[in-house]
N, C-alpha and C positions, 0 to 999 in steps of 0.2 A: 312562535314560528313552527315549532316540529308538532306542537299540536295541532296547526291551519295543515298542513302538509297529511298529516295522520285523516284530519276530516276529510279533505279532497280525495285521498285515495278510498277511504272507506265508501264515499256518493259515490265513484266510480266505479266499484268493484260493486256495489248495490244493482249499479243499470246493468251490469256486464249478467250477474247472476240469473238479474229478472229475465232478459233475454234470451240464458241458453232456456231459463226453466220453461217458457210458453217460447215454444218452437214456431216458424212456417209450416204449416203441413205439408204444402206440396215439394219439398225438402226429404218427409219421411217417410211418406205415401206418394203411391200413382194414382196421379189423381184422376187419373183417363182409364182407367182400369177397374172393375167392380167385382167383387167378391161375397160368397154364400159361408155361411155356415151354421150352425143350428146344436145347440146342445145346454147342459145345464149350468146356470151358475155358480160359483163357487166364492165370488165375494162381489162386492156392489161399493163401489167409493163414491160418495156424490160430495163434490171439492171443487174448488177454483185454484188454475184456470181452467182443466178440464177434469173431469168425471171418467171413471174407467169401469168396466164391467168385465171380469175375469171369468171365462166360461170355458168348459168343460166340454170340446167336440164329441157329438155321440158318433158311434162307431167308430171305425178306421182304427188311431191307436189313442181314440182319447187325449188328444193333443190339448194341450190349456193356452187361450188366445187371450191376450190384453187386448180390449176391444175400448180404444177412446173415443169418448162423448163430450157432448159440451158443459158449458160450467156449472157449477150447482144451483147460482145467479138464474140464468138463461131457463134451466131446464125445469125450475123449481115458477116461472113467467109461463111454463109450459105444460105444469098439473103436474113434474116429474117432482118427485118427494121420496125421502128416504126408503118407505114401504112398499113403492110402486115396485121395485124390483127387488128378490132375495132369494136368497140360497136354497137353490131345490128349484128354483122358476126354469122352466126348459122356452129357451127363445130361439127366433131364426131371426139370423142378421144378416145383412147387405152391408157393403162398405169397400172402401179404398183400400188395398192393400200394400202394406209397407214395399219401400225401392229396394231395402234388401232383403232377400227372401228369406235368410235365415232368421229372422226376425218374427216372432211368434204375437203378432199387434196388428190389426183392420182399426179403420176411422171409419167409425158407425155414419152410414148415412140413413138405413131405414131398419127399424128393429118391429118386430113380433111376438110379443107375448101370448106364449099356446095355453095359457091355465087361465086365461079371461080373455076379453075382446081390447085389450090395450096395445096400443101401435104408435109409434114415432118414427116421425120423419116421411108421412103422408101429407103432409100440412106446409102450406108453403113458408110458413116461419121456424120449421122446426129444422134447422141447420146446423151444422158443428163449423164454427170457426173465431 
């Protein structure tokens, strides 16, 4: 019995986990709202559920943005692979920005890579959600 009791709790505390770890977006971001930014990489995670791209605002004060992308599944359906992005790639992004402002994270909606002709989120399949 205390072991049926032990497995029930651990399947529920499984969904609870899964849940807070892949979020609603329109929860953490505005999603009625679009944001710029433009500068260099400084790491590239391509993972599920989503993908994050950490970059390095130029000018201003150099502020470093978590910028989430969709999953590695999704993005890897979409030519996006490990190499397509890396450290030293200078990109411009478009994206949602987080509901609290102190909050250093944009949900990529259309990205620009200035060191070749690669672009996401022109394409009507290429969506984060």
């Amino acid at each position: 019995m205390k072991n049926r009791m032990l497995f029930v709790a651990a399947v529920v505390f499984s969904f609870g986990a899964k849940g807070e770890a892949h979020h609603q977006l329109g929860k953490v971001y505005t999603l009625k709202e679009t944001v710029h930014v433009e500068g260099k990489v400084v790491r590239f995670l391509l993972r599920n559920p989503h993908s994050y791209i950490f970059l390095r605002e130029a000018g201003r004060d150099e502020k470093t943005w978590s910028l989430e992308w969709a999953s590695a599944k999704k993005l890897s359906h979409q030519g996006v692979h490990g190499a397509t992005i890396r450290v030293g790639d200078y990109l411009v992004v478009s994206g949602h920005p987080p509901r609290k402002v102190t909050e250093g994270r944009i949900l990529i909606q259309s990205l620009k890579h200035q060191n070749d002709s690669f672009t996401w989120g022109e394409r009507k399949n290429e969506t984060v959600d």
